[in-house]
DRENDREN-956502 format. One line per 5 residues: for each residue x negated, y negated, z negated of N, C-alpha, C. Coordinates in nm, 3 decimals. Each point is the difference from the previous one (the first is absolute). Example, Ala and Ser with C-alpha at 12.3 -4.5 7.8 and 13.67 -1.06 7.14 Angstrom:
% residues 2
-1.319:0.569:-0.780:0.089:-0.119:0.000:-0.090:-0.120:0.000 ~ 0.035:-0.105:0.072:-0.082:-0.119:-0.006:0.077:-0.109:-0.073
***
This chain:
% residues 176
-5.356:-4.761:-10.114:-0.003:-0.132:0.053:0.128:-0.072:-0.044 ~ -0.017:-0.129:-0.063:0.109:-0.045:-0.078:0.053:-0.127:0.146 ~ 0.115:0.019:0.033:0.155:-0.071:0.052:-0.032:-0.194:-0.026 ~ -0.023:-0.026:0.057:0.019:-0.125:-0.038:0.143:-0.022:-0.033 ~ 0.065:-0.148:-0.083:0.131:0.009:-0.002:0.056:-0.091:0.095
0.124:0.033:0.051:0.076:-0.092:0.134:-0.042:-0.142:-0.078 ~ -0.016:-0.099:0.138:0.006:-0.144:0.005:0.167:-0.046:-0.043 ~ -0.024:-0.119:-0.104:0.139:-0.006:0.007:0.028:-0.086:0.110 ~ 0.129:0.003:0.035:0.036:-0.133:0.173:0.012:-0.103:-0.113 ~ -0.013:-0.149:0.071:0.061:-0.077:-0.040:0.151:0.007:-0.038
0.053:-0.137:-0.050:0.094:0.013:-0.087:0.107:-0.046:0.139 ~ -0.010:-0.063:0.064:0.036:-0.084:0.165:-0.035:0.082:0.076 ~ 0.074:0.051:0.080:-0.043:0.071:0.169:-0.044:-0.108:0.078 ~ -0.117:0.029:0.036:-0.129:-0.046:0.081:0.084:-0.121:0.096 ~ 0.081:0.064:0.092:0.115:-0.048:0.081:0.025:-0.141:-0.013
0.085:-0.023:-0.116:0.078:-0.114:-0.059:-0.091:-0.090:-0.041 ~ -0.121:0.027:-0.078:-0.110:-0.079:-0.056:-0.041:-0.058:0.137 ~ -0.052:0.059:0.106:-0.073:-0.063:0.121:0.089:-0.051:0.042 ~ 0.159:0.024:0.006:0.062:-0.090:0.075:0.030:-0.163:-0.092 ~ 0.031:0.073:-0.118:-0.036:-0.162:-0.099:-0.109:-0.084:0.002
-0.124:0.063:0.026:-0.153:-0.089:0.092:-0.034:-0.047:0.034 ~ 0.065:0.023:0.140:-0.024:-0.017:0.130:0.008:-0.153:0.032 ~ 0.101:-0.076:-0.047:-0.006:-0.140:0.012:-0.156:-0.054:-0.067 ~ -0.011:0.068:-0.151:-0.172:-0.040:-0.072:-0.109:0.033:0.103 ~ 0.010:0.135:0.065:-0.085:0.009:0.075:-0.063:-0.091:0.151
0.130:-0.047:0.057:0.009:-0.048:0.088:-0.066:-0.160:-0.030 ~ 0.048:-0.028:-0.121:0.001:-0.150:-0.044:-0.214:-0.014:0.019 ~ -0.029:0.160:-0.069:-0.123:0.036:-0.045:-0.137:-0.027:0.145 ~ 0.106:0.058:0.125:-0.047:0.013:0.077:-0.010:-0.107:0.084 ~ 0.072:-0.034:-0.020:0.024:-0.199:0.053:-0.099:-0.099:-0.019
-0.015:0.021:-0.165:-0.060:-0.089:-0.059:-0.165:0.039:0.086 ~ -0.028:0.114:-0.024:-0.142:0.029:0.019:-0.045:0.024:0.128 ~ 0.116:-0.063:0.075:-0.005:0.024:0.181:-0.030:0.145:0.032 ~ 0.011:0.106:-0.041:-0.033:0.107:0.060:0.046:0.070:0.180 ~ -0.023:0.040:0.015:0.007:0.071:0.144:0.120:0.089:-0.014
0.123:-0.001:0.105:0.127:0.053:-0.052:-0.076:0.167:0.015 ~ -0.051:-0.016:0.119:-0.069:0.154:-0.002:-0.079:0.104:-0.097 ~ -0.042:-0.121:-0.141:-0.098:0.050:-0.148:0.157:-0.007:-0.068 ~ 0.076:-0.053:-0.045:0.060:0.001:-0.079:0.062:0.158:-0.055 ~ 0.073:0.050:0.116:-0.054:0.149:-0.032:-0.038:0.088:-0.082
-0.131:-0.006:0.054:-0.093:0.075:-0.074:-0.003:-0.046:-0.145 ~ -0.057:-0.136:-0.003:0.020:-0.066:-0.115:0.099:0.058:-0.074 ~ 0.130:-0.008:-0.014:0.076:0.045:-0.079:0.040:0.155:-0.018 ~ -0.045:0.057:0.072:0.007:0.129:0.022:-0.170:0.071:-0.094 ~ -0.107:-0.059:-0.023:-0.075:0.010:-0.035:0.015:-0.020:-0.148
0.073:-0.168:-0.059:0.044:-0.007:-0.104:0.136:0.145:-0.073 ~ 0.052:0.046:0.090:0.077:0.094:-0.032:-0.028:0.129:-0.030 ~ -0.143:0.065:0.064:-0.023:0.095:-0.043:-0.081:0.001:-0.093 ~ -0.047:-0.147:-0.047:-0.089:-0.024:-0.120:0.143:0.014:-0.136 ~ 0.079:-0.064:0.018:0.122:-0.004:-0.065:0.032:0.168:-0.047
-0.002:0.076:0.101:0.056:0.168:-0.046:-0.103:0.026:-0.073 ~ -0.094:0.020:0.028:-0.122:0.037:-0.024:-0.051:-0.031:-0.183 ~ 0.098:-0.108:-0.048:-0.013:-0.028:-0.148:0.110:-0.061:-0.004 ~ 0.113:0.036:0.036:0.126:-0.023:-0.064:-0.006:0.034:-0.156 ~ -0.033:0.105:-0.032:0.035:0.004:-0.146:-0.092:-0.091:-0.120
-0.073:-0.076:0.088:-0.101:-0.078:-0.127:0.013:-0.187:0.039 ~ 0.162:-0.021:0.072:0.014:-0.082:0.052:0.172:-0.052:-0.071 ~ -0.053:-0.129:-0.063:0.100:-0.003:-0.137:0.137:-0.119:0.159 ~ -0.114:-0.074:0.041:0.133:-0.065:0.072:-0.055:0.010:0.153 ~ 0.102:0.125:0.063:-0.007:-0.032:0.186:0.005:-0.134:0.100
0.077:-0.058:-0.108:0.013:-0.115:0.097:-0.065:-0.104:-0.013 ~ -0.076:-0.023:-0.072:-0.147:-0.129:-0.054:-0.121:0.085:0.086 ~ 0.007:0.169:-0.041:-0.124:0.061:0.088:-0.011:-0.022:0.064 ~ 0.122:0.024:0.121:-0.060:-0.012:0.114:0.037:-0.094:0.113 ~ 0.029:-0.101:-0.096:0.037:-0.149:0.067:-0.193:-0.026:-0.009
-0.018:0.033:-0.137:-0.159:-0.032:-0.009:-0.102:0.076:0.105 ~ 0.027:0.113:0.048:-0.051:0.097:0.018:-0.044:-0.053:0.136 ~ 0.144:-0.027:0.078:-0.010:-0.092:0.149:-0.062:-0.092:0.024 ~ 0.001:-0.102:-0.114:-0.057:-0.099:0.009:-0.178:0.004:-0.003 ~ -0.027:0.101:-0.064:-0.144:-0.005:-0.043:-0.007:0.093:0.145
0.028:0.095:0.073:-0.020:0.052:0.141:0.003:-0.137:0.087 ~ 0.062:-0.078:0.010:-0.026:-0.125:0.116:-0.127:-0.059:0.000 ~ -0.008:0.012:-0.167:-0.139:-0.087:0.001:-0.117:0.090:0.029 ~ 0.001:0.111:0.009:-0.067:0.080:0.001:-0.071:0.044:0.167 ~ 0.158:-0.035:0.044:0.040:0.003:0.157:-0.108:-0.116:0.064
-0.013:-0.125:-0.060:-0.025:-0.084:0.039:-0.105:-0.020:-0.036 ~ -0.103:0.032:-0.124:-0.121:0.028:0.003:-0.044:0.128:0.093 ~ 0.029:0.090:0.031:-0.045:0.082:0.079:-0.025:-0.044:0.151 ~ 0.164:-0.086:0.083:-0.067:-0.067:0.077:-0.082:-0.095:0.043 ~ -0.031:-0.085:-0.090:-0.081:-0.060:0.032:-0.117:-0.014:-0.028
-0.035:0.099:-0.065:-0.139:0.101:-0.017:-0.061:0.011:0.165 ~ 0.119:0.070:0.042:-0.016:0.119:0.110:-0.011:-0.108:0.169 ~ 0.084:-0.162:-0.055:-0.024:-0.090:0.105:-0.143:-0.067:-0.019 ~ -0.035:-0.014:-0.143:-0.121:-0.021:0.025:-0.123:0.056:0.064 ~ 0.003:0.121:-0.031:-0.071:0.128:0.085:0.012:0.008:0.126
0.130:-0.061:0.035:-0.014:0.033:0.184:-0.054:-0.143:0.080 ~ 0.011:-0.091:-0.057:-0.008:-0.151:0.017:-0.158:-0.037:-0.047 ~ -0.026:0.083:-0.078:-0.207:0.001:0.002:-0.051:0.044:0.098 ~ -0.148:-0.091:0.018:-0.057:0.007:0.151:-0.046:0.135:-0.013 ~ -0.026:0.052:0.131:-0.054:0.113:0.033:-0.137:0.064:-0.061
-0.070:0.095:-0.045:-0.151:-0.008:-0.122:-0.070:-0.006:0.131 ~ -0.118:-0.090:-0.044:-0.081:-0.082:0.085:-0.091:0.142:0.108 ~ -0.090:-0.034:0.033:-0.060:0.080:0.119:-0.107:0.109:-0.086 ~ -0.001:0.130:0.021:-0.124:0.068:-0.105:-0.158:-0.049:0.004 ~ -0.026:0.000:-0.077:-0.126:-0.079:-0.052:-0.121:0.025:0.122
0.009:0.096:0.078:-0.138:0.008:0.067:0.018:-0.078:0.129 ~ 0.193:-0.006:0.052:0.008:-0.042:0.118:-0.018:-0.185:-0.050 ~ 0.008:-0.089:-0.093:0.054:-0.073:-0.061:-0.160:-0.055:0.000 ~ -0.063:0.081:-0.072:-0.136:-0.035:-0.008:-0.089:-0.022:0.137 ~ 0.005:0.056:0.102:0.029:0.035:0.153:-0.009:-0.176:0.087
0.141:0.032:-0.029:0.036:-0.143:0.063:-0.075:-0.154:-0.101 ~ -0.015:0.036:-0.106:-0.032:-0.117:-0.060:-0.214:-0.005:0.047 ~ -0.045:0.063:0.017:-0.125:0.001:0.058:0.003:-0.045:0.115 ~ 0.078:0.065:0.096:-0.022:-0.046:0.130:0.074:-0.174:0.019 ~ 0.081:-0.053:-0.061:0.041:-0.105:-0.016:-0.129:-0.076:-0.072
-0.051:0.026:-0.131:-0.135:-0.089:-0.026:-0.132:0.027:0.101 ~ 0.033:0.092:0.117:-0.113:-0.042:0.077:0.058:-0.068:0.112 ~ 0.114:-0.035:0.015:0.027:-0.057:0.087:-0.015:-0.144:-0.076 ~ 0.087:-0.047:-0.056:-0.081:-0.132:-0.097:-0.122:-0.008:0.018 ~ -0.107:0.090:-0.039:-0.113:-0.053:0.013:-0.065:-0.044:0.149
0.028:0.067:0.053:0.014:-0.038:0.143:0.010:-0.171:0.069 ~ 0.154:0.030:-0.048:0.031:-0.185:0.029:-0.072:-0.114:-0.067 ~ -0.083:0.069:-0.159:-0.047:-0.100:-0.066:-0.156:-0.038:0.049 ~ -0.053:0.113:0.079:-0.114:-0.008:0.038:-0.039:-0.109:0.109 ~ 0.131:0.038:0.073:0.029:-0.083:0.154:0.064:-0.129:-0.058
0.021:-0.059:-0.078:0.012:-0.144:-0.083:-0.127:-0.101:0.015 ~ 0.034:-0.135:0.031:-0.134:-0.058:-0.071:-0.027:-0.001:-0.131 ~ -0.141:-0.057:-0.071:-0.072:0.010:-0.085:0.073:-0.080:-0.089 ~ 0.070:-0.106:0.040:0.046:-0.117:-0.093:0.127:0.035:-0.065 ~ 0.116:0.146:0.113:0.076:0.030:-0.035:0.003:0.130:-0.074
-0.117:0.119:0.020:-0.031:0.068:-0.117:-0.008:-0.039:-0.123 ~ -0.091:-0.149:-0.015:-0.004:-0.043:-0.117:0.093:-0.097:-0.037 ~ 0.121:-0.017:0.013:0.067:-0.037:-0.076:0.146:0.123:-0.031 ~ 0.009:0.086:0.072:0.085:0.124:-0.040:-0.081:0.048:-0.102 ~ -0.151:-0.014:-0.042:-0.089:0.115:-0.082:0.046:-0.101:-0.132
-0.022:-0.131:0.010:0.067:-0.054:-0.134:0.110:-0.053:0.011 ~ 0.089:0.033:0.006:0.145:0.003:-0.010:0.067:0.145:-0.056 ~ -0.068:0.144:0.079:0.077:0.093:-0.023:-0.139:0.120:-0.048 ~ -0.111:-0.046:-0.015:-0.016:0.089:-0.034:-0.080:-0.005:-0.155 ~ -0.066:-0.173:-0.032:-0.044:-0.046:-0.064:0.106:-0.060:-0.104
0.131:0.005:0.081:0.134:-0.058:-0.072:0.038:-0.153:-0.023 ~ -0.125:-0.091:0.021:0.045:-0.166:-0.015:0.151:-0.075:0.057 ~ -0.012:-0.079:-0.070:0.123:-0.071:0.044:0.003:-0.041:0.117 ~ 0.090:-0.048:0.039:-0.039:-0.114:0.159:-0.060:-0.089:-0.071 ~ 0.010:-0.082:-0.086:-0.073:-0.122:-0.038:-0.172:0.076:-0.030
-0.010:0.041:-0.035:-0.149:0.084:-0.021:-0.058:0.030:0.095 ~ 0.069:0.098:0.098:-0.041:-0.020:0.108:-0.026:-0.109:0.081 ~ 0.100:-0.074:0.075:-0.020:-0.154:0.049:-0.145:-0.054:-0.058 ~ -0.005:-0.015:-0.119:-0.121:-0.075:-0.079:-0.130:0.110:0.060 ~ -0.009:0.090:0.001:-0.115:0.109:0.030:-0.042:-0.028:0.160
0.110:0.009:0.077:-0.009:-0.048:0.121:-0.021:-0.137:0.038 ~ 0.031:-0.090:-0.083:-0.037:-0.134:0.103:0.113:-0.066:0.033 ~ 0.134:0.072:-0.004:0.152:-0.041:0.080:0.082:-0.050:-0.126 ~ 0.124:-0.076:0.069:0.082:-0.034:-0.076:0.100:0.131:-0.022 ~ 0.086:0.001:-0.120:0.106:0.098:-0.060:0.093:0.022:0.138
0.050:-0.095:0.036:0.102:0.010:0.159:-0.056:0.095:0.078 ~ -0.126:-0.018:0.014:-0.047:0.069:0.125:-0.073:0.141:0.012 ~ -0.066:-0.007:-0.204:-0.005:0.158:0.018:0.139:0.056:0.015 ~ 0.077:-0.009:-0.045:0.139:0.081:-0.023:0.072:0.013:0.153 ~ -0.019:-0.097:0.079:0.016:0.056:0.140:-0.009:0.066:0.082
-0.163:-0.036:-0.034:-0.094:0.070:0.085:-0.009:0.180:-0.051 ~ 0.020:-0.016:-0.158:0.005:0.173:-0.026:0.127:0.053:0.034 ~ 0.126:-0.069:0.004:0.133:0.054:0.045:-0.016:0.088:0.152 ~ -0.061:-0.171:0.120:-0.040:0.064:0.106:-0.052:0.098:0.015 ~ -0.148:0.056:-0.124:-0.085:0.096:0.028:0.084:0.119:-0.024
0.067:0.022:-0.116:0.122:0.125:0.003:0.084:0.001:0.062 ~ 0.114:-0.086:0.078:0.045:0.032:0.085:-0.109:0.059:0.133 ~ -0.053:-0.033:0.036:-0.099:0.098:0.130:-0.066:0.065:-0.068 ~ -0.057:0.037:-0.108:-0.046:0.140:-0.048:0.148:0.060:0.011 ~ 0.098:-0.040:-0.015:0.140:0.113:-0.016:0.039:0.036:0.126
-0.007:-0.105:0.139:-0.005:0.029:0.111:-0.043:0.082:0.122 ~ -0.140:-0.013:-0.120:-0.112:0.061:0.098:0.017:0.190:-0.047 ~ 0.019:-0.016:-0.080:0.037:0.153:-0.125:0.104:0.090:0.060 ~ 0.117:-0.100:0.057:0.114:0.052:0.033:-0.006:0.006:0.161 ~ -0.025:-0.045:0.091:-0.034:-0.002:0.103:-0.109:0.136:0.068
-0.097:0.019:-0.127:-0.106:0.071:-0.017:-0.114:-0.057:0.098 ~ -0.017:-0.164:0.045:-0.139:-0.024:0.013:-0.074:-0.005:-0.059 ~ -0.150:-0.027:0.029:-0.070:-0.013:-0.041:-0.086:-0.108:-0.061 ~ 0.027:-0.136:0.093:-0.094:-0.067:-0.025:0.148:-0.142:-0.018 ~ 0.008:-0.035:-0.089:0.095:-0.128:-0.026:-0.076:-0.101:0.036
0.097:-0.068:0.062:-0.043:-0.173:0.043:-0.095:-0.070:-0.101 ~ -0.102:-0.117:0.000:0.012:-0.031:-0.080:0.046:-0.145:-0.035 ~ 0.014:0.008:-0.133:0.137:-0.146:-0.018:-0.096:-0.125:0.012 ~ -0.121:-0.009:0.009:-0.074:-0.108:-0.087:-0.072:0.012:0.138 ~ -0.023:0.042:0.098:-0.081:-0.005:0.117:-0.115:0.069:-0.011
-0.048:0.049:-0.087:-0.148:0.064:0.016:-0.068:0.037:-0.085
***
């Protein structure tokens, strides 16, 4: 089994170089707002990257002025990766309970729409389900633009009332 051969040390004791730095580093750490508590690591991370290929490293002090600098940013894509992840909504409800509630909610709708008058079924059926405009509608019905758009506001607010409340039978807006 063949010996690898000794690493040579740098030409500078480790010492003197970091203490010559330390102002670059600091300046480094400033600039990129880091956390006095990362800085640390940060440079301590850049340092054992530093031993680790000292000998294929023509200038120490461009390295790992560079070395730091590209860790902040690195620092700083990582957190805010990791804030985005915690700051995303919660994953929605599993599909069967989700599916669940969305049935029993369209029979409750249907419910309220049944207990509606005739005049106000049919103008929710072309508005939302046939898709017309208010002006299309209005014209289909007989009414002016003002008054469908009222009168359907009214009808969703008490379909939303009646939904949330959980009655059954909503007022009706138009008398009958």
């Amino acid at each position: 089994m063949a010996v690898p051969p000794p690493r040579a040390l740098p030409a500078e004791p480790i010492g003197s170089l970091l203490q010559r730095l330390r102002p670059s580093f600091q300046r480094i750490f400033s600039t990129y707002r880091v956390p006095a508590h990362e800085t640390e690591d940060i440079a301590q991370f850049a340092l054992l990257r530093f031993l680790s290929r000292s000998e294929e490293i023509r200038d120490p002090e461009a390295w790992l002025v560079g070395t730091v600098r590209n860790q902040c940013i690195i620092y700083w894509r990582k957190r805010l990766k990791r804030d985005e992840l915690l700051a995303a909504e919660p994953p929605p409800l599993a599909a069967p309970a989700a599916g669940q509630l969305r049935v029993e909610a369209r029979a409750d709708l249907e419910k309220c729409l049944r207990d509606l008058a005739p005049s106000e079924r049919r103008l929710l059926r072309l508005r939302y389900v046939l898709g017309l405009t208010t002006a299309a509608t209005a014209a289909r019905l007989g009414y002016g633009v003002n008054r469908t758009w009222r009168t359907q506001q009214r009808l969703l607010a008490r379909l939303a009332m009646s939904l949330r409340e959980g009655r059954r039978r909503p007022p009706s807006a138009t008398g009958g």
